[in-house]
C-alpha positions as CSV (number, residue, x, y, z in Angstrom):
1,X,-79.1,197.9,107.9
2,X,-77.5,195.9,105.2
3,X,-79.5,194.8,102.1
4,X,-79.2,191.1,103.2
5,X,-80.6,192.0,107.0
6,X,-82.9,194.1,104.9
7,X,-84.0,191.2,103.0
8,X,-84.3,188.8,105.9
9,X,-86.7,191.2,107.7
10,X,-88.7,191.5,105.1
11,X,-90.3,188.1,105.7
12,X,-90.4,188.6,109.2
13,X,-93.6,187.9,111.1
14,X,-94.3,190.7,112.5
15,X,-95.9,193.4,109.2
16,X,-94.3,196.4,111.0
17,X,-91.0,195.1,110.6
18,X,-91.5,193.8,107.1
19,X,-93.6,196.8,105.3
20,X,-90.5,198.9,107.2
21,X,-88.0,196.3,105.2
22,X,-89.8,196.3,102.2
23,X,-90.5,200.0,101.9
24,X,-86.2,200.4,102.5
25,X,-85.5,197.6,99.8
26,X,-87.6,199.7,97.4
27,X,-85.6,202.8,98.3
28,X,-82.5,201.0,97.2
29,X,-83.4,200.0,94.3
30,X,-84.8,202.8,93.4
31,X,-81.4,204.7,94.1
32,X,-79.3,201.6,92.4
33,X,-81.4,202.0,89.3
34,X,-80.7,205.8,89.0
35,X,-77.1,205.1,89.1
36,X,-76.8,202.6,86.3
37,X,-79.2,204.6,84.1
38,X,-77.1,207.5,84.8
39,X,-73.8,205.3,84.5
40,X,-75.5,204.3,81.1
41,X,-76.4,207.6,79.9
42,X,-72.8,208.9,80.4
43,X,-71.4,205.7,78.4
44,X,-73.7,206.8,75.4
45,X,-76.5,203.9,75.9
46,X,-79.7,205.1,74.4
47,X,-83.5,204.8,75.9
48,X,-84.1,201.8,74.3
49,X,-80.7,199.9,75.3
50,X,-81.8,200.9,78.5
51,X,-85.6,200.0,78.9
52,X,-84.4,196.5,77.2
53,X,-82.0,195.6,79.9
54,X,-84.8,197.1,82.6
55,X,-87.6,195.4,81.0
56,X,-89.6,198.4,80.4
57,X,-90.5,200.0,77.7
58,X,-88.5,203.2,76.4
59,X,-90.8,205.3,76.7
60,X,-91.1,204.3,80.5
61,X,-87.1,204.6,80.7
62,X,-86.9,207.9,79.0
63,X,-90.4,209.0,81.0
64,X,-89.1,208.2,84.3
65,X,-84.9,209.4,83.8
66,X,-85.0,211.6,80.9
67,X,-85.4,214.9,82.6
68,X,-82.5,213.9,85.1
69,X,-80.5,212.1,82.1
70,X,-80.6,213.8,78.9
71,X,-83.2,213.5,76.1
72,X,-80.8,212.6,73.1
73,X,-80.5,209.5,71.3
């Protein structure tokens, strides 16, 4: 299902269909956010340039992507 469709059903009346929507929208943006950390990372972006743009915290950035991204900087 497409994000959009995704997004649609996840206001759908019946909560089967939108926990199920909601649960795959997490799922992608979970994956989406991994890729642009990691897009980051490679482009020399530090933990805080990240967390800024993400609205976290670095430690939260680095916590959550560090082991997968590189410690440095």
């Amino acid at each position: 299902m497409t994000a959009t469709k995704l997004a649609g059903a996840a206001s759908d009346d019946d909560p089967r269909v939108g926990l199920a929507a909601v649960a795959s929208l997490r799922a992608l943006l979970e994956s989406l956010e991994e890729l642009q950390v990691a897009s980051a990372r490679h482009k020399g972006w530090s933990w805080q340039e990240i967390a800024d743009v993400l609205g976290v915290s670095r430690q939260a950035a680095h916590k959550k992507y560090g082991r997968r991204f590189g410690k440095g900087r």
